[in-house]
N, C-alpha and C positions, 0 to 999 in steps of 0.2 A: 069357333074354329076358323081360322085363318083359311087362305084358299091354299096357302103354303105348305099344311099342315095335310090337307086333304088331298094333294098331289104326293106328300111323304106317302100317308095311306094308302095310297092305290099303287103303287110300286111297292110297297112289302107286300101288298096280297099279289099283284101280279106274280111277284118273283116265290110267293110261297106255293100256287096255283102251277109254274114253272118246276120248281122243285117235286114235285108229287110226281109230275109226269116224268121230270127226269130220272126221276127214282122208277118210277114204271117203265120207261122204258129200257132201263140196267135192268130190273127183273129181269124182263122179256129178253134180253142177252141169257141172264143165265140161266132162266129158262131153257130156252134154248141150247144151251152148250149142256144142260144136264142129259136132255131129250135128244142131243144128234146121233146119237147111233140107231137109236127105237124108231126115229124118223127117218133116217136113211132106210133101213130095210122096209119100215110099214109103208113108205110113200118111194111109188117108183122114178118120179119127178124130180125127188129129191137128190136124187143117188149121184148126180157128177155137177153137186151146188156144191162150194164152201163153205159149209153150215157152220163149222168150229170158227171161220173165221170171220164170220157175219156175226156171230155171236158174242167173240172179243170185241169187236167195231159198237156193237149196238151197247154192251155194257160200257164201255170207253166214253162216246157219246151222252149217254146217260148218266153216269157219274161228273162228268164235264158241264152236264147243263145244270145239275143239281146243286155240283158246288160253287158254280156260278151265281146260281139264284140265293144262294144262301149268303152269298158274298154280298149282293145287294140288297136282298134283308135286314142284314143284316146292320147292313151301312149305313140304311134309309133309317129302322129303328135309333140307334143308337148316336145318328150323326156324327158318322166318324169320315171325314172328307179323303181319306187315305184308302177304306173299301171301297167309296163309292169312285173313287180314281181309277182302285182296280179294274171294279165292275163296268166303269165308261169302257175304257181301255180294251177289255175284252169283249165287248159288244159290239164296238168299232172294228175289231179285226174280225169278226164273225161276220158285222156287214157288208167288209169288202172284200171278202173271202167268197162269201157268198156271191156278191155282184160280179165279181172276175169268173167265179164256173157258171156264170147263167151268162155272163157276156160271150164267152168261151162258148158255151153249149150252141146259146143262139147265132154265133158263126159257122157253124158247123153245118148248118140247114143250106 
């Protein structure tokens, strides 16, 4: 086995290990949007959160990362140089998506 071959492997389990969580964490969205009314009343803390719309954000999220990572699984199994284009592409604007709200945030101090 190639070293090339063993860097494929570890990016399809990464991205299958991604996928399970993304998938959990969409549960935990709709989860949540099934539970926001029983939550609102049983929790008084609750009562002036946006729980309905924390809960479209979290499934959103969660479907996003899922079929991200499948997108790179996919890519990586089958070597198809057009998903894994995708899958770059989208990782890139995540990272600097990301770096712009933590640059942002950490000016903010």
């Amino acid at each position: 086995m190639a070293l090339h071959d063993l860097g494929r492997y570890i990016l399809i389990g990464v991205n299958i290990i991604f996928t399970v969580c993304g998938l959990g964490i969409a549960a935990a969205g709709i989860f949540l949007l099934v539970q926001a009314e029983q939550l609102e009343s049983d929790v008084e803390l609750l009562q002036d959160l946006p729980i309905t719309e924390t809960s479209y954000v979290l499934m959103m999220l969660g479907f996003a990362l899922a079929i991200t990572s499948v997108i790179g699984a996919i890519g990586a199994l089958t070597k198809q140089r057009i998903m894994l284009t995708i899958y770059l592409f989208v990782i890139f604007a995540l990272v600097l998506v990301c770096s712009r709200l933590h640059h942002r945030h950490s000016l903010c101090r």
